[in-house]
C-alpha positions in Angstrom: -16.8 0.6 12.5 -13.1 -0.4 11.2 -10.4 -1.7 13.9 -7.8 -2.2 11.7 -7.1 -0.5 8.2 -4.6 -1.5 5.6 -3.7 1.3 3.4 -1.7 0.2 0.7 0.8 3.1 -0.8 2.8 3.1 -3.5 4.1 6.8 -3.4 1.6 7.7 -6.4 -1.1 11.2 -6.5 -3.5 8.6 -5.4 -2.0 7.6 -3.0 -1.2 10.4 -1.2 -4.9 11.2 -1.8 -6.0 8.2 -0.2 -4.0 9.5 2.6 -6.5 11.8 3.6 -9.5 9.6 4.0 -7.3 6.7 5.9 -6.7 9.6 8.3 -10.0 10.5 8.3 -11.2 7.4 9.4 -9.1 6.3 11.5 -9.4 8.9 13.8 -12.8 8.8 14.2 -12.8 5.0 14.8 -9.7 4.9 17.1 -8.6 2.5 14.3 -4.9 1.4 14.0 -3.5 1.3 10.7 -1.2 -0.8 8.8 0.5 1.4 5.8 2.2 -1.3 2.9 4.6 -1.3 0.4 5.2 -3.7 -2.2 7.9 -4.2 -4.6 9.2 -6.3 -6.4 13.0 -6.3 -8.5 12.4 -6.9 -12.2 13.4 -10.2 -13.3 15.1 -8.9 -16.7 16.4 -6.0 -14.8 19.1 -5.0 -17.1 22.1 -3.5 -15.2 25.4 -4.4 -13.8 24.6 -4.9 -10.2 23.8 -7.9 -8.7 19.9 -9.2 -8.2 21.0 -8.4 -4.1 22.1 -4.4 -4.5 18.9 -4.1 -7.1 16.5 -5.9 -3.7 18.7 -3.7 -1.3 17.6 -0.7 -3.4 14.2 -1.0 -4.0 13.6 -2.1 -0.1 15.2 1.3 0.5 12.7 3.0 -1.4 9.7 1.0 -0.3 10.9 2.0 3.3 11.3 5.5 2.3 7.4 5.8 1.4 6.6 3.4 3.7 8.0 5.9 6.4 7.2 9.1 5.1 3.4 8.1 5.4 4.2 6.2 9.2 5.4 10.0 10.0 2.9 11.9 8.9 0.3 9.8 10.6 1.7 9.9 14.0 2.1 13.8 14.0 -1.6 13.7 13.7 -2.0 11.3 16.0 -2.9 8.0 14.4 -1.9 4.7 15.6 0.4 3.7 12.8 2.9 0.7 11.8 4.6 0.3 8.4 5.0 -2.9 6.7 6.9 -3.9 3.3 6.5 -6.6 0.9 8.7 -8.4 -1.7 5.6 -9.5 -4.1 2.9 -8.6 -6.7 1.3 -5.8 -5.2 -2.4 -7.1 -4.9 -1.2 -10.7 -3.5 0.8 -8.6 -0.9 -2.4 -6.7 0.0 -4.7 -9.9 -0.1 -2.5 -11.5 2.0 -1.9 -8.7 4.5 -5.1 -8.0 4.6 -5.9 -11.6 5.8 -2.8 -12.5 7.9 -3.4 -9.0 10.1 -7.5 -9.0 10.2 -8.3 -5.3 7.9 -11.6 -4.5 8.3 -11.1 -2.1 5.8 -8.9 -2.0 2.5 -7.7 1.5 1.1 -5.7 1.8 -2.0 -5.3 4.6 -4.8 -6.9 3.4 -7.9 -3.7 4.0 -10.0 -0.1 3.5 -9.3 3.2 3.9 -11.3 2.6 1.8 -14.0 3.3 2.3 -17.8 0.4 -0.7 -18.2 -2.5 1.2 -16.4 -6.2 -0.9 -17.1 -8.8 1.8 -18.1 -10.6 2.3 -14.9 -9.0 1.5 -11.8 -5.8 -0.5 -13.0 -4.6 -4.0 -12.3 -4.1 -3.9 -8.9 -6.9 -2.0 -7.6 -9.4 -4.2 -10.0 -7.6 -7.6 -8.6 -8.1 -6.3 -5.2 -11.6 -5.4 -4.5 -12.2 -8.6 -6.9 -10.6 -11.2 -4.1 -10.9 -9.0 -1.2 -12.5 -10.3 2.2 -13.4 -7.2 3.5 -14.4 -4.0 1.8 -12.1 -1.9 -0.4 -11.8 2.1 -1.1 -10.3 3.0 -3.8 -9.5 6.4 -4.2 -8.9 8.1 -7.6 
């Protein structure tokens, strides 16, 4: 049913709970997935390093989570790759999502965010509004 699942992970509970059912799935379907990070450095970032050590940083962490689920998923024998993104979370979803051809979209409903929406949050709502191909979000 899916080929090719784009699970987006920001390191939150959610996440990792999300974890589970992109595991899931793609082992029954043989599916490969894609496991994304996005980040981006605060533009009134208030510190005494420059913009380029604050980008170097928070790459390093994306990678961290980034390969910390990549890991996990190939000791359990999923067909994994890792991707990171400088950008808004949902547009870096959206747009991986189109540019690599997900059949399906998985994404923890809430991430790290003092400015949570109700529900689902920001980015979870934007995404399964624009989204191509279906979302799970997982709370």
């Amino acid at each position: 049913m899916f080929r090719k699942i784009l699970f987006a992970n920001e390191g939150s509970p959610a996440g990792d709970r999300a974890l589970l059912y992109v595991e899931h799935l793609a082992l029954v379907d043989n599916a490969e997935v894609i496991v994304l990070h996005a980040f981006q450095v605060p533009a009134n970032y208030s510190t005494s390093d420059s913009y380029e050590d604050l980008h170097q940083a928070f790459q390093k962490v994306a990678w961290s989570v980034v390969d910390d689920v990549v890991g996990e998923m190939e000791r359990n024998g999923v067909r994994v790759r890792g991707l990171v993104r400088e950008a808004p979370a949902a547009r870096a979803i959206l747009e991986v999502a189109d540019e690599e051809g997900a059949s399906l979209i998985v994404l923890g409903t809430r991430g790290p965010s003092s400015a949570q929406e109700l529900l689902l949050g920001s980015v979870s709502t934007e995404v399964l509004r624009f989204s191509r191909c279906p979302v799970m979000t997982v709370p």
